[in-house]
N, CA, C and O atoms as CSV, one atom per row, in Angstrom:
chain,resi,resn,atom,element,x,y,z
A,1,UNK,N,N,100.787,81.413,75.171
A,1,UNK,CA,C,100.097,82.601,74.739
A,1,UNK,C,C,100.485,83.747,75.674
A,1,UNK,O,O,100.889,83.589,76.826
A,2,UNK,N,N,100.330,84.831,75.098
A,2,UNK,CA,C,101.475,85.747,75.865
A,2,UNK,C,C,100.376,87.020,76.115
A,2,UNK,O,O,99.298,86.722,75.600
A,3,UNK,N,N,100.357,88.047,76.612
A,3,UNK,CA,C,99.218,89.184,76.824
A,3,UNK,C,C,99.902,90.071,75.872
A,3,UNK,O,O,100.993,89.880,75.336
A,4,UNK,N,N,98.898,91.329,75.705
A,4,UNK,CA,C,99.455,92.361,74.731
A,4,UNK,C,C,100.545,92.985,75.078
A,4,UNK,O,O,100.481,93.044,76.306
A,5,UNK,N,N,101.747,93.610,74.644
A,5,UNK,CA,C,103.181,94.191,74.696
A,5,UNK,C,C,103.009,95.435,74.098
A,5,UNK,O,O,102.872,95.553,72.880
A,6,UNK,N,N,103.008,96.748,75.187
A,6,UNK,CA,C,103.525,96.285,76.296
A,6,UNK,C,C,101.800,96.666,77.283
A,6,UNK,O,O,100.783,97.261,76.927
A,7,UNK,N,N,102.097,96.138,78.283
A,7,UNK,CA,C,100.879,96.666,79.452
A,7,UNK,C,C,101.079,98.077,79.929
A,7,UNK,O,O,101.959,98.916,79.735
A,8,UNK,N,N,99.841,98.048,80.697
A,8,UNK,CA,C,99.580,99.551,81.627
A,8,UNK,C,C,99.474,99.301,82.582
A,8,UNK,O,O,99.247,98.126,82.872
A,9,UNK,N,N,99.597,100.394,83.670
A,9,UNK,CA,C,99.325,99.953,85.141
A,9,UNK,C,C,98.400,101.547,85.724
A,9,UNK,O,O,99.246,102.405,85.474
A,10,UNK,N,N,97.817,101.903,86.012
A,10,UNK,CA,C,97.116,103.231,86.580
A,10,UNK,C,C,97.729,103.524,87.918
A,10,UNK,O,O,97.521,102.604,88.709
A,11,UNK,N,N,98.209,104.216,88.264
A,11,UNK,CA,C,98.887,104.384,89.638
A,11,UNK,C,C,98.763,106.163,89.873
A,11,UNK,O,O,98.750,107.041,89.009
A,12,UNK,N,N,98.684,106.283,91.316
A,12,UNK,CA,C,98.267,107.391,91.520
A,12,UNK,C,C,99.267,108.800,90.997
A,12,UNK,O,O,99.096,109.780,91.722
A,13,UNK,N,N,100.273,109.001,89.839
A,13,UNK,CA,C,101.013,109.600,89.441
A,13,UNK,C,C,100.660,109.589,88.029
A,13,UNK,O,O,101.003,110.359,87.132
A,14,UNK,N,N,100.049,108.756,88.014
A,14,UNK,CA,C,99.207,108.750,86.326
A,14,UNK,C,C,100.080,107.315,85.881
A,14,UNK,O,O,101.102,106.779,86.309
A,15,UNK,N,N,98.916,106.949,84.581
A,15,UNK,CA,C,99.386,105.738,83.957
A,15,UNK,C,C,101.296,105.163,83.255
A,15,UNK,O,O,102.009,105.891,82.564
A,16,UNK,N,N,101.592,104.001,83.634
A,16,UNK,CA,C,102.766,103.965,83.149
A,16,UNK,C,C,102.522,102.614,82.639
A,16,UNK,O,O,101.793,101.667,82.934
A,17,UNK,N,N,103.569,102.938,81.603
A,17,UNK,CA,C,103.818,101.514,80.394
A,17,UNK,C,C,104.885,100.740,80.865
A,17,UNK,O,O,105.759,101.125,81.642
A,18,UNK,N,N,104.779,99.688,80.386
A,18,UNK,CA,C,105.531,98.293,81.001
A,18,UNK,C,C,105.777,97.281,79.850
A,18,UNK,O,O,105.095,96.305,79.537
A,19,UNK,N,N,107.050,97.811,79.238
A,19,UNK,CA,C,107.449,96.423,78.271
A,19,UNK,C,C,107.479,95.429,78.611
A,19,UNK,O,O,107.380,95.227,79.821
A,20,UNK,N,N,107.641,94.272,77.641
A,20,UNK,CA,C,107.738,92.647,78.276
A,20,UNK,C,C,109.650,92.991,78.479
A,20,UNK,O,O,109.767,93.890,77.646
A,21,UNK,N,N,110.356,92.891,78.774
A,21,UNK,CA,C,111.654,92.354,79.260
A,21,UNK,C,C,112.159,91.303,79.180
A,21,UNK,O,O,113.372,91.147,79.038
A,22,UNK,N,N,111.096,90.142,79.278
A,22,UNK,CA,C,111.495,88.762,79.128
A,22,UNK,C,C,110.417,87.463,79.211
A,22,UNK,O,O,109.302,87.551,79.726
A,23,UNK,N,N,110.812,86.595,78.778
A,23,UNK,CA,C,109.505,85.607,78.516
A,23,UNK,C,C,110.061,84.306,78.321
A,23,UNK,O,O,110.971,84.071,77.526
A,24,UNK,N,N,109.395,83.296,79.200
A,24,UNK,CA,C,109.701,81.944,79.286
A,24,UNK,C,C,108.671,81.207,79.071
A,24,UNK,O,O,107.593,81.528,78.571
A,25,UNK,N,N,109.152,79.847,79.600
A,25,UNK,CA,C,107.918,79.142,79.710
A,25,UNK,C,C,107.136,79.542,80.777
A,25,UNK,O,O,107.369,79.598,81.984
A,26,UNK,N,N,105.613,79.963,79.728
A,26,UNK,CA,C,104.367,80.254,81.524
A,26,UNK,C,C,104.875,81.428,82.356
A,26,UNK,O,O,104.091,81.736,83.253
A,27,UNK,N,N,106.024,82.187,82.287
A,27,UNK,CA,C,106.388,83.288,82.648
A,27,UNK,C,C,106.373,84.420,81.400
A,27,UNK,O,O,106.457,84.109,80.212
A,28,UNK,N,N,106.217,86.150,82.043
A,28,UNK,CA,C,106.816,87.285,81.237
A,28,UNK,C,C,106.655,87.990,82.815
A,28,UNK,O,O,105.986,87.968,83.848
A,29,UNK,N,N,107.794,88.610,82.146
A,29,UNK,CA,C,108.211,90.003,82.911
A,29,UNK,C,C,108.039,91.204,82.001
A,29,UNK,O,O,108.469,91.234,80.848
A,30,UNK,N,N,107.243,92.406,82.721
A,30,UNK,CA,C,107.312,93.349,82.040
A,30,UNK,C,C,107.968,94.319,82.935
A,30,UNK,O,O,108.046,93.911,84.093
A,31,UNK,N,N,108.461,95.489,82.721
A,31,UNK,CA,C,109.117,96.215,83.776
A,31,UNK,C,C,109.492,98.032,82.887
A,31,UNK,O,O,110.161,98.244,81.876
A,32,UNK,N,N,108.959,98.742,83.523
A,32,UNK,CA,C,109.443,100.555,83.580
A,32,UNK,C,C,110.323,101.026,84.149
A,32,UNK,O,O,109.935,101.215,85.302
A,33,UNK,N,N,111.283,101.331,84.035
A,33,UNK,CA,C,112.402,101.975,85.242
A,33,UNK,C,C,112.824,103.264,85.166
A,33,UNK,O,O,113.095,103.978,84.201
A,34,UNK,N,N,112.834,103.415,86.137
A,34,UNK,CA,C,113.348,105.000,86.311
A,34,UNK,C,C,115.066,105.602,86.161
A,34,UNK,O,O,116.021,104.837,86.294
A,35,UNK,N,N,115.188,106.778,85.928
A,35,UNK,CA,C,116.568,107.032,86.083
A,35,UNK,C,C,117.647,107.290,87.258
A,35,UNK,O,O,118.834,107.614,87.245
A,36,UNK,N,N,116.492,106.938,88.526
A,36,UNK,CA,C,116.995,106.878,89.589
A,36,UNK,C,C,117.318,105.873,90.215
A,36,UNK,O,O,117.789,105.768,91.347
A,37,UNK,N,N,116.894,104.638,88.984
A,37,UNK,CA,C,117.290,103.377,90.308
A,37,UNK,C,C,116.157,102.701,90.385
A,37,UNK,O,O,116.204,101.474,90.467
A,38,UNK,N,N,114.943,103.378,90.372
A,38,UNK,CA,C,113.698,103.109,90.766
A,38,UNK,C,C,113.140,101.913,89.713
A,38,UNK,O,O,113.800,101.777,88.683
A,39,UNK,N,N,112.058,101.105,89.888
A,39,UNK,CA,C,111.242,100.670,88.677
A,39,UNK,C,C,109.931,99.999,89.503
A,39,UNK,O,O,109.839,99.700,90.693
A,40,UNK,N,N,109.015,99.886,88.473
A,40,UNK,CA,C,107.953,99.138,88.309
A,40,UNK,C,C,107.790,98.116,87.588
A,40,UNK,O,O,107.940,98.273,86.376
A,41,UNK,N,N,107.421,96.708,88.125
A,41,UNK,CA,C,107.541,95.408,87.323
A,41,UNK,C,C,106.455,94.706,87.637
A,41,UNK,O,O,105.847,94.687,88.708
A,42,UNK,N,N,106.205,94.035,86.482
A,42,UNK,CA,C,104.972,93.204,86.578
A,42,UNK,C,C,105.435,91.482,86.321
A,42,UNK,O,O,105.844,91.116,85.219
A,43,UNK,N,N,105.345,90.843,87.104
A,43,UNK,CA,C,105.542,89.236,86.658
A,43,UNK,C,C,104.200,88.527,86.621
A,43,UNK,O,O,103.302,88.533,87.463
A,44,UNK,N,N,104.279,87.897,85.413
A,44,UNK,CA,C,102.915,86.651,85.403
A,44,UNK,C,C,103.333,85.393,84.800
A,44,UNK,O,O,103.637,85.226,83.619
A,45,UNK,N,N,103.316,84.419,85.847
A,45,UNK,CA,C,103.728,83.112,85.501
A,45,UNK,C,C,102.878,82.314,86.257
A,45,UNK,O,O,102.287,82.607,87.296
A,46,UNK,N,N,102.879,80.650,85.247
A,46,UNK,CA,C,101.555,79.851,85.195
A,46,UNK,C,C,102.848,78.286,85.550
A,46,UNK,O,O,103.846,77.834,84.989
A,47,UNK,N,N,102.006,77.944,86.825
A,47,UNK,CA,C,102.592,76.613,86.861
A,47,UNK,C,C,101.312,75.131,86.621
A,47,UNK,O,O,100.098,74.962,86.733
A,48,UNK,N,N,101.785,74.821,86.473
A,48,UNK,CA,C,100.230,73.709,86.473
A,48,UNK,C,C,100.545,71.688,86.311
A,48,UNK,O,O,101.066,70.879,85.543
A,49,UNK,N,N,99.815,71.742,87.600
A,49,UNK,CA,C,100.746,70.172,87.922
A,49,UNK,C,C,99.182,69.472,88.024
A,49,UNK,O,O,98.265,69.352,87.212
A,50,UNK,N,N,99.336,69.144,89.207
A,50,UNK,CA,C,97.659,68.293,90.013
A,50,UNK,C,C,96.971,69.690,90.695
A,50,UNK,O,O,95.963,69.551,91.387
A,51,UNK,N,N,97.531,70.999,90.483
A,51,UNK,CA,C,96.674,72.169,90.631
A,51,UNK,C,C,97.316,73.442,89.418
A,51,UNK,O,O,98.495,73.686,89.163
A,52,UNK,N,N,96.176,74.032,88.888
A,52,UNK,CA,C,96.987,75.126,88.281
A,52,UNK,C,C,97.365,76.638,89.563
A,52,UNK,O,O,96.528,77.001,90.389
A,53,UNK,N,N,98.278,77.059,89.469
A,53,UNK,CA,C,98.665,78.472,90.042
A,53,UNK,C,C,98.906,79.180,89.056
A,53,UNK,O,O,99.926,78.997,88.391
A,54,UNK,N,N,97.911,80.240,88.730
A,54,UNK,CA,C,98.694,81.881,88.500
A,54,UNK,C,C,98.502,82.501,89.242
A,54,UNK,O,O,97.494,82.611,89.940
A,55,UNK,N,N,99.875,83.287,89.245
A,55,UNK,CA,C,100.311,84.941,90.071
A,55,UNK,C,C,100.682,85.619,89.140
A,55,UNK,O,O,101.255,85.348,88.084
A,56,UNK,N,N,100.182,86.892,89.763
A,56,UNK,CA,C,100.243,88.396,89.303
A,56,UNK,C,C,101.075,88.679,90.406
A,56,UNK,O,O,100.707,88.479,91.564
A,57,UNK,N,N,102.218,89.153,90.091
A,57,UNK,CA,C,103.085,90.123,91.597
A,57,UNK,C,C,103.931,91.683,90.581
A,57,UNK,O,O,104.689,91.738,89.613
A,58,UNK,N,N,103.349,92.600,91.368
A,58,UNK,CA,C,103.915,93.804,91.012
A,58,UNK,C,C,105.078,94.424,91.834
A,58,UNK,O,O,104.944,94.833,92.988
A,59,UNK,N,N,105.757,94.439,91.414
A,59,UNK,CA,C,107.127,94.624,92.757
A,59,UNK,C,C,107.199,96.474,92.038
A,59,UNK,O,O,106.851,96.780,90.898
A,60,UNK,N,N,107.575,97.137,92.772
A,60,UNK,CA,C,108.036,98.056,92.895
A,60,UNK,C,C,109.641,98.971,93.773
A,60,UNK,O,O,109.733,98.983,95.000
A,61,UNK,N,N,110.425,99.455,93.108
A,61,UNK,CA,C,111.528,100.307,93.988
A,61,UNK,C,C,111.740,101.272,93.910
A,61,UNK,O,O,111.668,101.583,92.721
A,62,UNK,N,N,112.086,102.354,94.711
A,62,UNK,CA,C,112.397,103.572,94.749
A,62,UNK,C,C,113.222,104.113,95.257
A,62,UNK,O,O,113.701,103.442,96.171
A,63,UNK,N,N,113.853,105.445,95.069
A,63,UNK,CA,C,115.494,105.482,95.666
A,63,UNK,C,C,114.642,106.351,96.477
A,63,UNK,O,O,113.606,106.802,95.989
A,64,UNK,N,N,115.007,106.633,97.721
A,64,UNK,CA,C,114.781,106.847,99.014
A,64,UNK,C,C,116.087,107.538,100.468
A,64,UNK,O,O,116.728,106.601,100.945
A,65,UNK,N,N,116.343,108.537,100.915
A,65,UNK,CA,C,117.049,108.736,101.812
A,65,UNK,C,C,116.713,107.513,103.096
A,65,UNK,O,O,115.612,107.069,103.421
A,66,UNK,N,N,118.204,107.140,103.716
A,66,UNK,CA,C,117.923,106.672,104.638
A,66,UNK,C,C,117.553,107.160,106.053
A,66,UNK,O,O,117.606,106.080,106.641
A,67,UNK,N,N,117.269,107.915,106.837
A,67,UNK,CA,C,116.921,109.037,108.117
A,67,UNK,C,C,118.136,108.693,108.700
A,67,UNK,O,O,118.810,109.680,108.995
A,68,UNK,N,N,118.734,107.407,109.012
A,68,UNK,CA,C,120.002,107.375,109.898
A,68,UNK,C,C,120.942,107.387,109.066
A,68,UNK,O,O,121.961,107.890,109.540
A,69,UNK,N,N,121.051,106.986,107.845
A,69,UNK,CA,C,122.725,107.170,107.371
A,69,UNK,C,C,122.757,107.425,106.464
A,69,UNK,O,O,123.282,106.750,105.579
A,70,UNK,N,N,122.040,108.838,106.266
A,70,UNK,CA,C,121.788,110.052,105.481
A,70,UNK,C,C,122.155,109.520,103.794
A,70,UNK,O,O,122.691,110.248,102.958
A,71,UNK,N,N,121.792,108.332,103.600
A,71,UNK,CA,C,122.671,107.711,102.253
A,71,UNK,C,C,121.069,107.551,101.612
A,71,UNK,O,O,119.992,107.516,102.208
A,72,UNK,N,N,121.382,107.470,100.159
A,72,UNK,CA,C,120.265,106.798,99.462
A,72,UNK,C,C,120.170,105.512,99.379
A,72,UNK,O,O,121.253,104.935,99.283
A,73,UNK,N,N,118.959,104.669,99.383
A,73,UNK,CA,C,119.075,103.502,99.371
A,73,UNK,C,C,117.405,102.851,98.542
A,73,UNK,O,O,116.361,103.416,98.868
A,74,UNK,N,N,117.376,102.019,97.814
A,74,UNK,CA,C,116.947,101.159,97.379
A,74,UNK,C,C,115.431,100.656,97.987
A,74,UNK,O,O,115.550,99.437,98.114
A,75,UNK,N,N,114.311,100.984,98.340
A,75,UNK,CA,C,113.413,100.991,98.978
A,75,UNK,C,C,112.312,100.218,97.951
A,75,UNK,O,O,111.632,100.724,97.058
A,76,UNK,N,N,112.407,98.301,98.563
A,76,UNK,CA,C,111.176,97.953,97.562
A,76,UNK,C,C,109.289,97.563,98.018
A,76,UNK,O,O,109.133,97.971,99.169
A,77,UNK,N,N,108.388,97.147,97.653
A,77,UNK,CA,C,107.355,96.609,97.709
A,77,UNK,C,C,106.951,95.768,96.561
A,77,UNK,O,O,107.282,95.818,95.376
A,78,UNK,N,N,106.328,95.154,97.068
A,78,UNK,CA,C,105.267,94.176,96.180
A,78,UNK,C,C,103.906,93.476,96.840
A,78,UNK,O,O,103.492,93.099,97.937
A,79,UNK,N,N,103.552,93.540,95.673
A,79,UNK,CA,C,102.072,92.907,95.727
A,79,UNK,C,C,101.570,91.908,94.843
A,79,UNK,O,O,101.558,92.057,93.621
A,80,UNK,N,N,101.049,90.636,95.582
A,80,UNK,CA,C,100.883,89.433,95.035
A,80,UNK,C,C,99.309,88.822,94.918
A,80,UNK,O,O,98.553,88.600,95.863
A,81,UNK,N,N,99.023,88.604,93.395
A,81,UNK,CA,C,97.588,88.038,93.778
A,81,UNK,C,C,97.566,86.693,92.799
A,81,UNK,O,O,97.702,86.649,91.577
A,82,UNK,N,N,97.352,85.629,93.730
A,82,UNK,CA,C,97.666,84.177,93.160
A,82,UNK,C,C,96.274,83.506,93.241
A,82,UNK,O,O,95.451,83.509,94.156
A,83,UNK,N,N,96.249,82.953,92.064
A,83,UNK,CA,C,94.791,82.157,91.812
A,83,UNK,C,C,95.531,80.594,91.953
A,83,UNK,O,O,96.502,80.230,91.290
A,84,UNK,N,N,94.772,79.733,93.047
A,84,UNK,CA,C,95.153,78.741,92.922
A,84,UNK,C,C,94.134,77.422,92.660
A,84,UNK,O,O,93.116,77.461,93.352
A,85,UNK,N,N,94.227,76.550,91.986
A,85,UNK,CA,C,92.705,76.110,91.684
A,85,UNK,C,C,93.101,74.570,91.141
A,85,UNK,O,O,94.150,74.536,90.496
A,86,UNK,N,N,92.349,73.200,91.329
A,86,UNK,CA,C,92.066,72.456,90.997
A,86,UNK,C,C,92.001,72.070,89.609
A,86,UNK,O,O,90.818,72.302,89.363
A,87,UNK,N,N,92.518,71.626,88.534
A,87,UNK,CA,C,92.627,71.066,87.552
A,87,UNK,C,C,91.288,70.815,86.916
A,87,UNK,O,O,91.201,70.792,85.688
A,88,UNK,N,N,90.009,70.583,87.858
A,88,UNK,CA,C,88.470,70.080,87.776
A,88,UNK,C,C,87.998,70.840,88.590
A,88,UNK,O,O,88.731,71.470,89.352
A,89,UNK,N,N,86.458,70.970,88.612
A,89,UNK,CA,C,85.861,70.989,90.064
A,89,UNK,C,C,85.184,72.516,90.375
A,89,UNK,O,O,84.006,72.734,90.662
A,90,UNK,N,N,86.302,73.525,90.231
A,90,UNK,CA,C,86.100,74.843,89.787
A,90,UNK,C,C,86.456,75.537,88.911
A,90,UNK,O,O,87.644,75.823,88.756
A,91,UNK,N,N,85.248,76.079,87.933
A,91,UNK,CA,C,84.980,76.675,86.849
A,91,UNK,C,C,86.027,77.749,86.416
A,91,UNK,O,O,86.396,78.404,87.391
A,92,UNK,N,N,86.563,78.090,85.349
A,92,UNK,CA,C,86.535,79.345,85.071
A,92,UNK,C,C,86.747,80.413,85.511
A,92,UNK,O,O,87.695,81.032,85.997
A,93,UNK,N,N,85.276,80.629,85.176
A,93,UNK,CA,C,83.836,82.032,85.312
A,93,UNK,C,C,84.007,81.759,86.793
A,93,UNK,O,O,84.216,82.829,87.365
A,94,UNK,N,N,83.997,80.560,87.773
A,94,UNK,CA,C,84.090,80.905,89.201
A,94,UNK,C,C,85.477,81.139,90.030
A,94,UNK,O,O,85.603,81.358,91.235
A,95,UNK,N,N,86.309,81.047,89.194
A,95,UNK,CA,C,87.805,81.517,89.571
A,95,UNK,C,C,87.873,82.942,89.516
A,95,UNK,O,O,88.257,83.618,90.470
A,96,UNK,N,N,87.387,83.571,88.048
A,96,UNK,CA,C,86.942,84.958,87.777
A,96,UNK,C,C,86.049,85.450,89.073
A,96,UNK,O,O,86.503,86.446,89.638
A,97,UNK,N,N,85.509,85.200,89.317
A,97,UNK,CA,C,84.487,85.434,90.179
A,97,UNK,C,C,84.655,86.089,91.417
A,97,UNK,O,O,84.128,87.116,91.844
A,98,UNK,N,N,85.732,85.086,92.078
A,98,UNK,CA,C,85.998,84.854,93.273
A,98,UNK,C,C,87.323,86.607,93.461
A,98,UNK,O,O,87.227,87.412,94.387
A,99,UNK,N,N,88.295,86.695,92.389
A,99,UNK,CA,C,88.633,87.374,92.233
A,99,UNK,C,C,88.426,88.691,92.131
A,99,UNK,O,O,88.916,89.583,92.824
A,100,UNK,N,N,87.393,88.807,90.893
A,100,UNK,CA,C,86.505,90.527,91.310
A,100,UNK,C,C,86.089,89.932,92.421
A,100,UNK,O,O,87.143,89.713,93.018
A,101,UNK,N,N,85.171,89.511,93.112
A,101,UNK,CA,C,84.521,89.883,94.746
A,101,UNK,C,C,85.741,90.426,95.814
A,101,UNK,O,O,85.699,91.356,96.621
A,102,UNK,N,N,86.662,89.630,95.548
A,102,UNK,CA,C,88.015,90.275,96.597
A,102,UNK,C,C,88.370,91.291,96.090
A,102,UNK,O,O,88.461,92.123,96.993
A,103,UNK,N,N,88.692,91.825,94.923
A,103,UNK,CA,C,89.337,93.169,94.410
A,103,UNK,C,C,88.008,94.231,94.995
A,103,UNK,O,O,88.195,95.145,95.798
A,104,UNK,N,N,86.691,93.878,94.406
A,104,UNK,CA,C,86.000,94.418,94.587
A,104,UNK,C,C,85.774,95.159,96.519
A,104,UNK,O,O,85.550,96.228,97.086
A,105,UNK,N,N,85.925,94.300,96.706
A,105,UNK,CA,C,86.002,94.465,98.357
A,105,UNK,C,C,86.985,95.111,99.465
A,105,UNK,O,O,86.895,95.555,100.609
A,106,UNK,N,N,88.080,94.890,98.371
A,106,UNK,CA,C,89.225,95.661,99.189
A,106,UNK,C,C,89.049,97.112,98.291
A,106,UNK,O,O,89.683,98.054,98.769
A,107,UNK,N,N,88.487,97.322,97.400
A,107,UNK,CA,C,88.494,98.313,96.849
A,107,UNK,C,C,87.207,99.703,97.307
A,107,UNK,O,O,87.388,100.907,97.123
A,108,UNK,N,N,86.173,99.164,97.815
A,108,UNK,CA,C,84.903,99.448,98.005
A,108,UNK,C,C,85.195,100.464,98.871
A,108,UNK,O,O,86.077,100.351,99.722
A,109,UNK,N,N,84.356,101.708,98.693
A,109,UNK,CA,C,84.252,102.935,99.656
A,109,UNK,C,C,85.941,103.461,99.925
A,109,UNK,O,O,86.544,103.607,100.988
A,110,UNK,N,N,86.309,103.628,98.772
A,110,UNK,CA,C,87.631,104.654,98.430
A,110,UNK,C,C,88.949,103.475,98.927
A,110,UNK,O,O,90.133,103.810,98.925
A,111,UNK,N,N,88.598,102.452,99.225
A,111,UNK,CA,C,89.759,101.522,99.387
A,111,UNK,C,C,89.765,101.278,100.637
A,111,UNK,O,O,90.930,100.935,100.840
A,112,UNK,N,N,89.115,101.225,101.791
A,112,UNK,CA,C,88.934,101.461,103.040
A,112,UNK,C,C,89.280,100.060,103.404
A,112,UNK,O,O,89.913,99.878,104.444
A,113,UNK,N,N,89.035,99.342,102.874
A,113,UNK,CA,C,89.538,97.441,103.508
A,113,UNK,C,C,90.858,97.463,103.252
A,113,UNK,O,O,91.725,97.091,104.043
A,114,UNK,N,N,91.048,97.919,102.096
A,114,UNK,CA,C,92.694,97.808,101.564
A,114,UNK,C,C,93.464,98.047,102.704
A,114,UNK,O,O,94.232,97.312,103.326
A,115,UNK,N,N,92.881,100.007,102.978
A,115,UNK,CA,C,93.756,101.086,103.852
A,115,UNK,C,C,94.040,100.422,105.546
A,115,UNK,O,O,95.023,100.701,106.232
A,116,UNK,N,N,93.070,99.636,105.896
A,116,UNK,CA,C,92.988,98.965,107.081
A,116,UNK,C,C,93.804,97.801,107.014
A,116,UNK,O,O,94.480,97.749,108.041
A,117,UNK,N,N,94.043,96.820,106.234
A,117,UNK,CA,C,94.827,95.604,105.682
A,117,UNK,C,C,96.030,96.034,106.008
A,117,UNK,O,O,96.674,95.695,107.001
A,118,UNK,N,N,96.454,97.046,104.882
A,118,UNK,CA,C,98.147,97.592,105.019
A,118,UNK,C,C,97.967,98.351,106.210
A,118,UNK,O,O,98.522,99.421,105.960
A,119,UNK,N,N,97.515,98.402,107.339
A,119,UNK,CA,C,97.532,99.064,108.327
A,119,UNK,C,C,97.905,98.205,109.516
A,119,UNK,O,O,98.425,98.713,110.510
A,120,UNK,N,N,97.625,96.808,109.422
A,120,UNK,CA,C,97.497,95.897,110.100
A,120,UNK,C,C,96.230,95.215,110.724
A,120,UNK,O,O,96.430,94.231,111.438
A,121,UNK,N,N,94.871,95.672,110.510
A,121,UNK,CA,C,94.176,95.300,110.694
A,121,UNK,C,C,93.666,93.762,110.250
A,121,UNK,O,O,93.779,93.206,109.157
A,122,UNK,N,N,93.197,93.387,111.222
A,122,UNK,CA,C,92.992,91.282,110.896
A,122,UNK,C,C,91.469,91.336,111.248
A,122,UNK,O,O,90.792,90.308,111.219
């Protein structure tokens, strides 16, 4: 079963669309790209043995000057959020759960856990 085609993502430049690109087993890729080189991609793939794993990872690139060798270059990130869970044992609704409370938390009071996280704070 596959999600709706194509997705959205809200990002601070305003919303962008994300075709599927490709689709396997328990995997799709959706992905936006720019004319610079740049793109935004979304992967969601499901493995499931004696535990199920899904991840969500949003990779992102951007063309970028380098400061020392005045060249453009290829500048990526990503961000990964993996549910990993027991076959039995835990629910659902408590997998859901567990998830908003962390989004919720890194998100709380303008993103301030987030802003400290990517800051290095432990």
């Amino acid at each position: 079963m596959a999600l709706a085609d194509p997705i959205s993502l809200a990002l601070t430049g305003g919303t962008i669309t994300l075709p599927r690109v490709s689709a396997g087993d328990g995997t799709s890729t959706y992905r936006s790209s720019s004319d610079d080189g740049g793109y935004v991609e979304v992967v969601i793939s499901h493995t499931r043995g004696k535990r199920y794993r899904h991840v969500v990872r949003v990779n992102t690139a951007a063309v970028a000057e380098d400061p020392i060798s005045e060249t453009n270059v290829l500048s990526t990130a990503s961000v990964t959020l993996t549910i990993d869970a027991p076959v039995t044992g835990i629910a659902l609704a408590d997998q859901v759960d567990l998830v908003e409370a962390i989004a919720g938390w890194l998100t709380a009071s303008s993103s301030a856990k987030l802003v400290a996280i990517t800051g290095g704070e432990s």
